[in-house]
C-alpha positions as CSV (number, residue, x, y, z in Angstrom):
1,X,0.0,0.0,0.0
2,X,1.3,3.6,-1.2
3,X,0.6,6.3,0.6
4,X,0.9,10.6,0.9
5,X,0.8,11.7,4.1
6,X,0.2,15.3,5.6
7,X,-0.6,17.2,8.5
8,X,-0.9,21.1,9.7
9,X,-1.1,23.0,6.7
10,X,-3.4,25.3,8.0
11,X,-5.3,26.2,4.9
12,X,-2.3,27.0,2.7
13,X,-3.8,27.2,-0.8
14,X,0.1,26.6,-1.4
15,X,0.5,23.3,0.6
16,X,-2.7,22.3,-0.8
17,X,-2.2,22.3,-4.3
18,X,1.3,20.7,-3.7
19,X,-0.7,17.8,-1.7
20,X,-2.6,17.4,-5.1
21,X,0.4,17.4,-7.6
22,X,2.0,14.8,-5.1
23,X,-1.3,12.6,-5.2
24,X,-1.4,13.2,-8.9
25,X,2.1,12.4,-9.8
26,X,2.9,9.3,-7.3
27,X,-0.7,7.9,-7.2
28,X,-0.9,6.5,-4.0
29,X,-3.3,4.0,-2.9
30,X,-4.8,6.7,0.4
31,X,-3.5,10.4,1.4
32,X,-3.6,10.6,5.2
33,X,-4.1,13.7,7.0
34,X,-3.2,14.4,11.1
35,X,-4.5,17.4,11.3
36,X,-4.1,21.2,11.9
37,X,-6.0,21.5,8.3
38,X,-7.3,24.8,9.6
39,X,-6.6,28.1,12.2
40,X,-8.9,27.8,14.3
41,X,-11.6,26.2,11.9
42,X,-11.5,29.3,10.2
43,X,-13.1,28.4,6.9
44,X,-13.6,24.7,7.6
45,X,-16.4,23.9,5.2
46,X,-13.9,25.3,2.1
47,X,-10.7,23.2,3.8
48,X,-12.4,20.5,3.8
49,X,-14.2,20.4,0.0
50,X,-10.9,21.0,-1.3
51,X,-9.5,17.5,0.5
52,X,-12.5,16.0,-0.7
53,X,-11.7,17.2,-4.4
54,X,-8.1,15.1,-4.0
55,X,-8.1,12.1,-6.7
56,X,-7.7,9.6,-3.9
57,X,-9.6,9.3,-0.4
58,X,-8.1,11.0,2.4
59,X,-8.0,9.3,5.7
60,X,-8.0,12.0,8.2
61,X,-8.6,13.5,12.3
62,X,-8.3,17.0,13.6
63,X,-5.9,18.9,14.9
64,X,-5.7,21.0,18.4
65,X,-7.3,23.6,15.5
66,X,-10.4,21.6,15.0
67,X,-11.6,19.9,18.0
68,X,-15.2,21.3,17.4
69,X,-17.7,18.9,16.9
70,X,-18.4,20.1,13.4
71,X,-15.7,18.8,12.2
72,X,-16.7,14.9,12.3
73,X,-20.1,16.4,11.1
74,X,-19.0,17.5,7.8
75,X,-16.8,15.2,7.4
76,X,-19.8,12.8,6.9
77,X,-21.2,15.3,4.0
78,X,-18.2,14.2,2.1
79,X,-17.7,10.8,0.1
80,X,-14.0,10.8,0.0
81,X,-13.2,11.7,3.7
82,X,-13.2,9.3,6.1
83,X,-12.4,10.2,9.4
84,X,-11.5,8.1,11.8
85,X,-11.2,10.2,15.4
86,X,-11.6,8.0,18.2
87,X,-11.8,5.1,15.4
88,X,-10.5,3.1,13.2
89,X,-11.3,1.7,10.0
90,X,-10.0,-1.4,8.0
91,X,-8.6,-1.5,4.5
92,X,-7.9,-4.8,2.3
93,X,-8.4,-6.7,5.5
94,X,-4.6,-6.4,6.9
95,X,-4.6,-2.7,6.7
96,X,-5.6,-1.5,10.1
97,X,-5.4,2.8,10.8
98,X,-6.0,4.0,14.3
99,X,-7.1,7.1,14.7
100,X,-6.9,9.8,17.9
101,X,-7.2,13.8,17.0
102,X,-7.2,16.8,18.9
103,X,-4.9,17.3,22.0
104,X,-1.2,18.2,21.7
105,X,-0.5,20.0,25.1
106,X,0.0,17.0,27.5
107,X,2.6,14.4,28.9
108,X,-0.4,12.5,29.8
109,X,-3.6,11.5,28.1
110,X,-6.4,9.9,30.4
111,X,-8.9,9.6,27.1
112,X,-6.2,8.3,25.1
113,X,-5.4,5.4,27.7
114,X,-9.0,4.5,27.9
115,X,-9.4,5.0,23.9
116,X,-6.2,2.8,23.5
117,X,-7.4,0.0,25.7
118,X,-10.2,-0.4,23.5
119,X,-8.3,-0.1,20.5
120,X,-5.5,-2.9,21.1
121,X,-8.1,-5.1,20.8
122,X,-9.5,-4.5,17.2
123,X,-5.4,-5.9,16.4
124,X,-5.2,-9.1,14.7
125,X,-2.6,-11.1,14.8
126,X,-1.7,-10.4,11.0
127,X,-2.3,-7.1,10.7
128,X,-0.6,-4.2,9.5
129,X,-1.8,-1.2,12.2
130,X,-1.1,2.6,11.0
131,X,-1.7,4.8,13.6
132,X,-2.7,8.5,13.5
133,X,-2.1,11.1,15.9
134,X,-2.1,15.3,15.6
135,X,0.4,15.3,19.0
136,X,4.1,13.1,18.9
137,X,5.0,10.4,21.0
138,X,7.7,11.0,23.9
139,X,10.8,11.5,23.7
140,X,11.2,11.3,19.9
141,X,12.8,12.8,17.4
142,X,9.4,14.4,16.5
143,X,8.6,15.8,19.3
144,X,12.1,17.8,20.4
145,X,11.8,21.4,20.6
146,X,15.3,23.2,21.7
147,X,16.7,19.8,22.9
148,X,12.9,19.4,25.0
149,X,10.2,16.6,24.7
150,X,7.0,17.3,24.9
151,X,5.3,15.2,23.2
152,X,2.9,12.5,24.9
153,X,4.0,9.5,27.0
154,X,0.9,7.8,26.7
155,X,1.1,7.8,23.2
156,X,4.5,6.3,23.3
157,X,3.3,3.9,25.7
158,X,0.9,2.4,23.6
159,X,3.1,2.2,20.5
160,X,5.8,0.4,22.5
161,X,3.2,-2.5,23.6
162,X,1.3,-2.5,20.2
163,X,2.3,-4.6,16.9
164,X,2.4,-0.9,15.4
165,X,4.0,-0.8,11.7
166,X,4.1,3.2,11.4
167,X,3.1,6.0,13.6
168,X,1.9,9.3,11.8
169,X,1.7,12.7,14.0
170,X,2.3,16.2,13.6
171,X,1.3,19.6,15.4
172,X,5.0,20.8,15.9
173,X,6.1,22.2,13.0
174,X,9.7,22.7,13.9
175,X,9.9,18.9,13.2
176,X,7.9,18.9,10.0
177,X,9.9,15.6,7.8
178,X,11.4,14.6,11.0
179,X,11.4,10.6,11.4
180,X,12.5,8.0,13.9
181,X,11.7,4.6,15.3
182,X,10.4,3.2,18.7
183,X,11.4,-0.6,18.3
184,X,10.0,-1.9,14.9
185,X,7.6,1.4,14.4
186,X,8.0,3.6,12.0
187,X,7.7,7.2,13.1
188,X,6.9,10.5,10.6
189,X,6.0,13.7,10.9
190,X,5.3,13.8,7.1
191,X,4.8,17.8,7.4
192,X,2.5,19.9,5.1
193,X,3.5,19.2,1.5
194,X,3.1,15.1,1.7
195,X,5.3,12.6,1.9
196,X,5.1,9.2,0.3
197,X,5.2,5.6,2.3
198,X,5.2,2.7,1.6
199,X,3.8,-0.6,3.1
């Protein structure tokens, strides 16, 4: 499975037609968003008809930006978005994503812990499990700001005990393209132009 991956482009009509030259030229299978498509869900509707105008289906949750509940409600207006906030969905039948939105200010996530409890168990033994998340795992080359982490120990928690084959995050864009491992996952802040994976 090929796939472009983005995250906090903030409704740059630049990043945005980059996304779509990347999707046109590599042709990957799914683009994958982790949020931060908006300020402050400043123009949401528009944001969000331009994703759905990409010439593949976009996978997506929201940032810290768009923790409204409008934005799952549009979403749903929109044949090509799926998102999957607090949920997962399940592709060619070994392709498990994960997805958890919002956040991005804590060491510690009480919702994710419960939220990841209930996910673990949707892994079979087989599958290949993407996970998406706007905030970094801890202590990571993604999350690092002036020789700092502060990204989220549950998070990283839950990747080290999972079977997890790549880890997509964002939010802190002094890291955008940054990548890294935790054991055998994958870890990418793919930043706001895409980057291509493959799995």
């Amino acid at each position: 499975m090929k796939l472009l991956a983005f995250t906090d482009f903030h409704a740059s009509p630049i990043a945005l037609k980059r996304v779509l030259l990347a999707a046109k030229k590599y042709k990957p299978d799914f683009l994958v968003c982790t949020g931060d498509i908006t300020i402050f869900e400043h123009n949401l509707e528009w944001v969000l008809k331009q994703l759905d105008s990409m010439p593949k289906k976009v996978i997506l949750i929201p940032g810290n930006h768009e923790e409204g509940p409008q934005f799952r409600e549009i979403c749903k207006r929109y044949k090509n978005l799926l998102c999957i906030d607090r949920a997962s969905c399940r592709i060619g039948g070994k392709y498990l994503f994960l997805g958890y939105g919002g956040g991005g200010f804590s060491f510690t996530d009480p919702q994710f812990r419960t939220w990841s409890a209930k996910a673990a168990k949707r892994i079979k033994k087989d599958d290949i499990v993407i996970l998406l998340t706007h905030q970094p795992p801890y202590g990571t080359k993604l999350d690092k700001i002036i020789s700092h982490s502060c990204g989220n120990k549950d998070i990283r928690k839950f990747i080290e005990k999972q079977p997890i084959k790549l880890a997509i995050s964002g939010h802190l864009h002094e890291n955008f393209n940054a990548r890294d491992r935790l054991g055998k996952t994958v870890l990418l802040n793919p930043g706001p132009y895409g980057t291509m994976i493959e799995l």
